[in-house]
C-alpha positions in Angstrom: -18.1 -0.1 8.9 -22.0 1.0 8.0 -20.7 4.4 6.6 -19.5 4.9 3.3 -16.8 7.1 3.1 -16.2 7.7 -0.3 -19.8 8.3 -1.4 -21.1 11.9 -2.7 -17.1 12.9 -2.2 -14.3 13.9 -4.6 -11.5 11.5 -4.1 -7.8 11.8 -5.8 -5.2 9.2 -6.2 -1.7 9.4 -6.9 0.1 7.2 -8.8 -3.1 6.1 -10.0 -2.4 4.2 -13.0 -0.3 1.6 -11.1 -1.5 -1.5 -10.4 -3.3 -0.2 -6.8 -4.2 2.4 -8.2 -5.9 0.7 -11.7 -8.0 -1.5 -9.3 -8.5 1.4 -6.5 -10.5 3.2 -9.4 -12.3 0.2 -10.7 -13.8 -0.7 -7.0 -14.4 2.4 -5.9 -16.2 3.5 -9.3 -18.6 0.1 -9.5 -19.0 -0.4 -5.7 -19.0 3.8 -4.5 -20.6 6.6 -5.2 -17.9 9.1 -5.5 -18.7 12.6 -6.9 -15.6 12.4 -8.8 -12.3 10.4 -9.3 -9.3 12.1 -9.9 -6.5 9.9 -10.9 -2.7 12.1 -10.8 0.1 10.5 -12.5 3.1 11.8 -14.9 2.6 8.5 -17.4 0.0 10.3 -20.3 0.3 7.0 -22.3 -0.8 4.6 -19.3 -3.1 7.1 -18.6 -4.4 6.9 -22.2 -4.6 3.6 -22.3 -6.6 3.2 -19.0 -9.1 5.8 -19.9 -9.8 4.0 -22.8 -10.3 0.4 -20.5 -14.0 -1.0 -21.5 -14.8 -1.4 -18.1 -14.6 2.6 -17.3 -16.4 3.6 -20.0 -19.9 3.7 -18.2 -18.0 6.2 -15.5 -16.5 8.3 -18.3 -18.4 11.4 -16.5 -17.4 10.9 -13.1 -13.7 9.6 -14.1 -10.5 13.1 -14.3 -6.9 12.6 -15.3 -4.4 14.8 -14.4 -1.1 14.7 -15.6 1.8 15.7 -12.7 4.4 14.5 -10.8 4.5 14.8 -6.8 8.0 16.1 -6.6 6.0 19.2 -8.6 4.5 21.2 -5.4 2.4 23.7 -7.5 1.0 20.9 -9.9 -0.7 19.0 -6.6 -1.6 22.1 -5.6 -4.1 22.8 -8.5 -5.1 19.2 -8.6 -6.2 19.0 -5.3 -8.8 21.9 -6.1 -12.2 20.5 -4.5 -11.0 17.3 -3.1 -11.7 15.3 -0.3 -10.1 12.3 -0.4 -6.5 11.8 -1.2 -5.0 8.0 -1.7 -1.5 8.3 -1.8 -0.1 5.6 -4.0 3.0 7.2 -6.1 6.0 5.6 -5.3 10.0 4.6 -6.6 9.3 1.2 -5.4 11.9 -1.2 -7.0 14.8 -1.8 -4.4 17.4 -2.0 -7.0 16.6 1.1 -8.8 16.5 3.0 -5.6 20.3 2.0 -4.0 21.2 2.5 -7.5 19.8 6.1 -8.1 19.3 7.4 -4.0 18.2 10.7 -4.2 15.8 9.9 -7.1 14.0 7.7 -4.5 14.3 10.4 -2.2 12.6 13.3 -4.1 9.8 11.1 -5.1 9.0 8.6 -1.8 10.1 11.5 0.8 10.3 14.9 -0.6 7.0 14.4 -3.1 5.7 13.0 0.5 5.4 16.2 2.2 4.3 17.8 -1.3 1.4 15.8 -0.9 0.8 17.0 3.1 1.4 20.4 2.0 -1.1 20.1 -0.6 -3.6 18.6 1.3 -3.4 20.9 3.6 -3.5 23.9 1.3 -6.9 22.5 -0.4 -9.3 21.7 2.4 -8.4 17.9 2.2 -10.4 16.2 4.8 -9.0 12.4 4.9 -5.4 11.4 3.4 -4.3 7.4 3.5 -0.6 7.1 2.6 0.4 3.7 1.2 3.3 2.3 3.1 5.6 -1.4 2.6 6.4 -3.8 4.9 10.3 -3.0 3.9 10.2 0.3 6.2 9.6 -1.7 9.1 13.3 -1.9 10.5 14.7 -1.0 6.8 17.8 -2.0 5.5 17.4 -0.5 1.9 17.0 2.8 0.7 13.8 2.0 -0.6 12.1 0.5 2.8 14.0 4.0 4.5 12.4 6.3 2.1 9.2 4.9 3.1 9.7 4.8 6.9 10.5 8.0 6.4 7.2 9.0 4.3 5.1 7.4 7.2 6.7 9.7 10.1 5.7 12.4 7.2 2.3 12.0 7.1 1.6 10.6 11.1 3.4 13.8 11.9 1.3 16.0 9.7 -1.3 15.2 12.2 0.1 17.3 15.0 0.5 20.8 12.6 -2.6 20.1 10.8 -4.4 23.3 13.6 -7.9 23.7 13.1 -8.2 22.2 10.0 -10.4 19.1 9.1 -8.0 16.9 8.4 -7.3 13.2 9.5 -4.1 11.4 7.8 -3.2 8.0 8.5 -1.2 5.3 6.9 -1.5 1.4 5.1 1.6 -0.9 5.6 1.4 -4.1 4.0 3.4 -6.7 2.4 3.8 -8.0 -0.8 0.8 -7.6 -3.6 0.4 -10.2 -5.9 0.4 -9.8 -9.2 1.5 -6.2 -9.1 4.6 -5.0 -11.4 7.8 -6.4 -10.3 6.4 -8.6 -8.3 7.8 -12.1 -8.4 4.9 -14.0 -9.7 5.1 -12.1 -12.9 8.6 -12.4 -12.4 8.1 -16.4 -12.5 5.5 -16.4 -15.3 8.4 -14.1 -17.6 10.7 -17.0 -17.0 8.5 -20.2 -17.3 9.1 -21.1 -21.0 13.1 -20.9 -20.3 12.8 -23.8 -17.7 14.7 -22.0 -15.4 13.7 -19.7 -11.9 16.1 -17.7 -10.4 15.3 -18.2 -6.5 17.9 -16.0 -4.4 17.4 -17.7 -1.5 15.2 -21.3 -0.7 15.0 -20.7 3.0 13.2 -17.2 1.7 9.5 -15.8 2.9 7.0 -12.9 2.4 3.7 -11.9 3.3 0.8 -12.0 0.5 -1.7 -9.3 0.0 -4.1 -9.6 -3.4 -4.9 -6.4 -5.3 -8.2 -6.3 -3.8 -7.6 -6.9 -0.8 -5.1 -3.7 -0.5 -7.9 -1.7 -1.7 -10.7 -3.3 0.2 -8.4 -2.3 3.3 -7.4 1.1 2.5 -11.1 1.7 1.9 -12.0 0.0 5.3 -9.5 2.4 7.2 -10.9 5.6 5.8 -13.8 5.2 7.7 -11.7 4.0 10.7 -9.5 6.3 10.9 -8.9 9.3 14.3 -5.5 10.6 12.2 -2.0 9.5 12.9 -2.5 6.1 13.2 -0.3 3.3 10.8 -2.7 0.3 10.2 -1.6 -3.3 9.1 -3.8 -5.9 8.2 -3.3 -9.7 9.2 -2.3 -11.6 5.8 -1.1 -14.8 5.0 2.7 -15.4 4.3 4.1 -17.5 1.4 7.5 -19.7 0.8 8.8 -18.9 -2.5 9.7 -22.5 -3.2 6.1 -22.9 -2.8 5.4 -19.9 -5.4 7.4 -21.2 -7.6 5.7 -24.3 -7.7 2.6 -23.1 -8.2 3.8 -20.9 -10.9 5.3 -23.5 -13.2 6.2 -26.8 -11.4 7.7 -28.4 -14.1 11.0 -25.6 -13.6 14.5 -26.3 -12.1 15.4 -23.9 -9.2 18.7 -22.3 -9.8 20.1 -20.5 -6.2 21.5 -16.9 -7.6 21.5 -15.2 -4.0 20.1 -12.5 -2.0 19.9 -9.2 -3.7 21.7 -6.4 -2.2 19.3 -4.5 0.1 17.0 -7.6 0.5 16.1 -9.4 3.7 15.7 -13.4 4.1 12.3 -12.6 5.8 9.9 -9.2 6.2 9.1 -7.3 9.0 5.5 -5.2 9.7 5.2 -4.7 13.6 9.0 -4.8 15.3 9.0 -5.8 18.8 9.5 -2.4 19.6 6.5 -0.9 17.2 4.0 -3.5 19.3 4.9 -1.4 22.4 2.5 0.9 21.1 0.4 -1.3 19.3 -3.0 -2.3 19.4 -4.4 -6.2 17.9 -8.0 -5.7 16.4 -8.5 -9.0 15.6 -8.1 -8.8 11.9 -5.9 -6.1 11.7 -3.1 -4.3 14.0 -2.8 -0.1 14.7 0.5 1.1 15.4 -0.7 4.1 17.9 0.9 7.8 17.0 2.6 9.2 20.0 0.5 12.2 19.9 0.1 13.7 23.4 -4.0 14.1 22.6 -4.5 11.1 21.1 -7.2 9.4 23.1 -6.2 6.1 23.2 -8.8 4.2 25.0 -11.7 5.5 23.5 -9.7 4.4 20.0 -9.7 0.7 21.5 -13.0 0.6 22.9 -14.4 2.8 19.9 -18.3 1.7 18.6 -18.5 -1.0 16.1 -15.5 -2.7 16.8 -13.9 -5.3 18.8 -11.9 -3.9 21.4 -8.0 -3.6 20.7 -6.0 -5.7 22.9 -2.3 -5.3 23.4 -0.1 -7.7 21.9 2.0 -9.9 24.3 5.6 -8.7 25.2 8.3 -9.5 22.8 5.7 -9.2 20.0 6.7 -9.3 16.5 4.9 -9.6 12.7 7.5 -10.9 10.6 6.5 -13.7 7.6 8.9 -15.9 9.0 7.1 -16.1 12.3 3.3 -16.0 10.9 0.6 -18.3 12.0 -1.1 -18.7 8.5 1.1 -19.9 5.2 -0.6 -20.2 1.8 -0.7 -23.5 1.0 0.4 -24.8 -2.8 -3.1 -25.2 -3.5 -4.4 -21.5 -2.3 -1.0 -20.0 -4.2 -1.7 -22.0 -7.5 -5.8 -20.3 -7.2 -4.5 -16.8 -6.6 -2.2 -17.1 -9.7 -4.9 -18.3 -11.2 -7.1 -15.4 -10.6 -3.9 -13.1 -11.0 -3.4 -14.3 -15.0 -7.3 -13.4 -15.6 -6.8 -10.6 -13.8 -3.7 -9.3 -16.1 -5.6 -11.1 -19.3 
């Protein structure tokens, strides 16, 4: 896309001192103009510490942290003040925490959800992009049904939204790389014991760097019409392979799938193609609003036209056309240990 949508506008993210959010605020800050960057979060050490990260110090004037939590209503509410933009990136993410402590994963992923369309709303937001998972595509874990349950949130928000400017859309994608509790840091924590813990060999995931999440979520705010869920086409992995790439020289030792874990991931079911659309590099899962024009989406300027996917259609890692290879997975660890370094 020609037009920059962040530039000369006042964009917030919450959970902005994760790992999206960490590299969200370093690309949009060295590669966008933005008139300011409000990162939201409720961790005031991590926010410490990445206020005080070399590579922000020349954007010290552009650069706001506000302390909050979205399951706190009045707090978005007054952070939200003057913004445009809103990256929604705050999540209870790990699948064991979450079937161990339900409702805690409810009042953040679901609850703090709508807090955030409310707030938006409330402001004068113009553009909201809500970060999904591939595990909310036909969930089987509290975690992935949170989620699914966030992304009918914020497509929905789209048909009560009345006069207002307003456009909200969301990102599904699979596994990042690199981020926190993410297996290869998982795999590097274990190397010197000469021993990975593999729950299942037959096991596969889709791969998504960092970057590539944010470069993505960036794309799709200037895509976006509102109500739309956008997945982009990346490469799955084999974990044996990861774990060769990671540290070769390991033994494997079989512990089992992990309650609320599946063998392979979904994005696009067969029955989410039905209303989806293949733009060559990336797929749009099509609201079911009544006015949604969707032909002139398809055919819209600048793009390819969307095609339909074939009947029977499904995006699962299992079934993927493009697997990293043990070469590409040992240069994206690579580039993941500088990265963390």
């Amino acid at each position: 896309m020609t037009t920059d949508p962040i530039a000369g506008k006042t964009l917030l993210i919450t959970g902005g001192t994760g790992s999206f959010g960490r590299r969200l605020v370093e690309t949009v800050l060295t590669r966008h103009q933005p008139q300011k960057l409000i990162v939201f979060s409720r961790d005031e050490l991590k926010q410490y510490e990445m206020a005080n990260l070399p590579q922000l110090a020349p954007h010290a004037r552009t650069l706001r942290f506000f302390l909050g939590d979205v399951r706190d209503a009045d707090r978005l509410r007054r952070a939200m003040e003057g913004v445009d933009i809103v990256v929604h990136a705050a999540a209870l993410k790990q699948v064991p925490a979450a079937e161990y402590n339900p409702f805690e994963a409810i009042k953040t992923n679901v609850m703090g959800a709508q807090n955030v369309i409310e707030a938006c709303m409330d402001a004068g937001v113009s553009r909201v992009v809500a970060l999904s998972t591939d595990k909310a595509a036909a969930p089987i874990n509290l975690y992935g049904a949170t989620k699914l349950c966030s992304d009918k949130l914020f497509i929905a928000a789209n048909n009560f939204k009345g006069s207002r400017d307003l456009r909200l859309a969301v990102v599904r994608y699979g596994n990042v790389m690199g981020s926190r509790g993410s297996v290869i840091p998982f795999f590097l924590s274990r190397r010197a014991s000469g021993v990975l813990p593999v729950t299942d060999p037959r096991m596969t995931r889709f791969n998504i760097t960092l970057q590539q999440g944010v470069d993505f979520v960036i794309d799709c705010l200037a895509r976006m019409w509102g109500g739309e869920l956008f997945v982009p086409k990346i490469p799955s992995y084999r974990i044996l392979d990861v774990a060769a790439a990671v540290a070769p020289e390991c033994k494997i030792e079989v512990i089992g799938i992990r309650p609320g874990e599946k063998l392979h991931e979904e994005m696009i079911t067969p029955t989410d193609a039905i209303s989806t659309l293949d733009f060559g590099d990336y797929f749009v899962i099509l609201p079911s609003m009544p006015d949604f024009k969707v032909e002139a989406f398809r055919t819209q300027a600048g793009l390819q036209p969307g095609v339909r996917p074939p009947e029977g259609f499904a995006y699962s890692s299992d079934g993927n056309d493009h697997f990293l290879s043990l070469a590409e997975l040992q240069t994206l660890v690579q580039q993941e240990i500088q990265w963390a370094g």
